[in-house]
C-alpha positions, 0 to 999 in steps of 0.5 A: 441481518448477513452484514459481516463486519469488516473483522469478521470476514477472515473467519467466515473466509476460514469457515462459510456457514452458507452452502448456496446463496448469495455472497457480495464482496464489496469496498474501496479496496479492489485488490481485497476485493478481487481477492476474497472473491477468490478465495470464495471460488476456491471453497464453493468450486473446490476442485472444479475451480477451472472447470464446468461448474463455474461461471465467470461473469461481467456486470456490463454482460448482465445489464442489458440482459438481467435475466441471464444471471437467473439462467446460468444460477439454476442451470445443472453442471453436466457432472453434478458439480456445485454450480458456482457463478461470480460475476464481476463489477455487479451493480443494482441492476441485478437487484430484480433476479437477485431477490428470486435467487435469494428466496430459491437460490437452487444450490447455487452460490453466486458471488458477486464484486463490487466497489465500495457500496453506501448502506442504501445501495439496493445491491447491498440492502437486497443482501444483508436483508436475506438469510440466503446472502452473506456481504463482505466488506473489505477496507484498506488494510489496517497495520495490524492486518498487514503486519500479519499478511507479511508475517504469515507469507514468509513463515508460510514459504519459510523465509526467515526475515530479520527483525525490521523487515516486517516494519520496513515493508509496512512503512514502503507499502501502501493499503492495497492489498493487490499490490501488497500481495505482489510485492510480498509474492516479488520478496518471496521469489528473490528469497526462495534460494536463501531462504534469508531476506534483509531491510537492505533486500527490502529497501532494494527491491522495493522502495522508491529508491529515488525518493531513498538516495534524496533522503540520504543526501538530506541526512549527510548534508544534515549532520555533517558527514561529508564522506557519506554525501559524496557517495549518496550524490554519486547514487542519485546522480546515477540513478539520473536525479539532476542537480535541480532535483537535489537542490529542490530536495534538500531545499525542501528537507530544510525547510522542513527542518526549520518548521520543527526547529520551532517547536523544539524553541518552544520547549518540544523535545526533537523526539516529540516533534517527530512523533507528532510529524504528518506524514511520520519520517521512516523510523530508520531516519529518526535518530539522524533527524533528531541529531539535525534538530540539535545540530541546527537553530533557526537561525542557522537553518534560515542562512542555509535556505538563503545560501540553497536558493542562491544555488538554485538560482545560479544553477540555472543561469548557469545550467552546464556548472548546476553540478558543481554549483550544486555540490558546492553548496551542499559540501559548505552545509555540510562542513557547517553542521560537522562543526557543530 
């Protein structure tokens, strides 16, 4: 069998153990994908990457016309180059002249991209089945994969990075490694100068920072600062969060806060609950959410989701005051929670 696990793919990346034949990179994740297929571009057409010995293809040219990937495999490049063919978006439909390229491939390595094939794909099967094929399944990154990725691409530019950069970016990105690759690429230019990159950087640069101004409202409302609520509201605001959005928010944070609030009753420490939350709040906000668990019982918490939904209402029927009416109500909690 040439069926690589999805660990194993690094190291065949690092060191091919095939000189011709046929490589399919394949799986859910296509900026992976797109990726490893590059990289085998660069081993197989080394200098000549841009030149006359590659050829880039499209699934959708080769459907109606199967044959031509059999042409353009055996055809000799005009200097002696190594005959390179990658073809994008392959499909079973190459099935037919694969399995004569996998008996006699020429010299040729055609690496192919597809999504995400099931075991029986005749695609997938026709390639694990050859000596002369190599399949390389790429998933969505793990955290351990995109840890290394992030750490590997400063040091590589020799950034240095504080402690909690690497564990920010990972809680802000998502698994997809094209877009992953494209943030880590943005931080390494900002930083390029300084050679210096914060959490702060990494928050500003890229974060959901409407989703971030949300939270920090929530977590001054939360545990009674009132000083830190009228700078995160001045942001928001800013940053074009209407009052009705704020008022959704912290409507939503609260009842949220109450949905732990009783496992805390049952004998859940706040700590534990927090832990075993789905999605896991940032790291950066537990000691806050923690402190909000003891600050708040329920039935403190049920007179505040009272007091946001008869804001939210009157914030509507009276659309020019929803600011005020919106700051009075969070300015109140907020006094409630620092007497606390």
């Amino acid at each position: 069998m040439t069926a690589l696990k999805a660990h194993e793919v690094e190291r065949f990346l690092k060191r091919p153990d095939l000189e011709a034949g046929i490589l399919l990179v394949y799986g859910p994740d296509t900026g992976l994908v797109r990726e490893t297929a590059q990289r085998l571009v660069r081993h197989y057409a080394g200098d000549d990457a841009g030149g006359m010995g590659l050829v880039t293809l499209d699934g959708s040219e080769l459907d109606g016309d199967p044959g031509r990937l059999l042409v353009e495999a055996r055809t000799s490049s005009l200097f002696g180059e190594k005959r390179v063919v990658r073809v994008r978006n392959a499909s079973k439909s190459l099935a037919v002249p694969l399995a004569e390229l996998a008996d006699d491939p020429s010299g040729a390595a055609i690496i192919l991209e597809a999504g995400n094939l099931p075991p029986r794909d005749a695609l997938r099967a026709l390639v694990e089945g050859t000596r002369n094929g190599r399949a390389l399944p790429c998933y969505a990154d793990s955290d351990e994969t995109i840890l290394r990725l992030i750490n590997e691409t400063f040091a590589a530019a020799g950034i240095r990075t504080d402690p909690d950069v690497a564990s920010t970016l990972r809680e802000t990105l998502g698994n997809d490694r094209e877009v992953t690759r494209r943030e880590l690429e943005k931080l390494s230019l900002y930083a390029a100068d300084s050679k210096v990159l914060t959490r702060d950087d990494v928050l500003v640069l890229c974060a959901d920072n409407a989703a971030l101004v949300l939270d920090e409202v929530a977590d001054a409302v939360g545990t009674g600062h009132a000083d830190r609520l009228d700078a995160a509201l001045n942001r928001a605001l800013g940053a074009a969060v209407n009052p009705q959005q704020l008022l959704s928010s912290l409507t939503s944070h609260f009842t949220q806060l109450r949905r732990w609030r009783t496992l805390v009753d049952a004998g859940t420490s706040p700590r534990d609950v927090l832990e075993g939350a789905r999605p896991k709040p940032h790291f950066s906000r537990k000691a806050a959410l923690e402190q909000q668990l003891r600050l708040w019982s329920d039935a403190a918490l049920a007179q505040a989701l009272d007091r946001l939904l008869r804001a939210t209402a009157d914030s509507r029927k009276n659309y020019g005051r929803a600011e005020t009416v919106m700051r009075r109500a969070f300015l109140a909690l907020t006094q409630i929670a620092a007497q606390h």
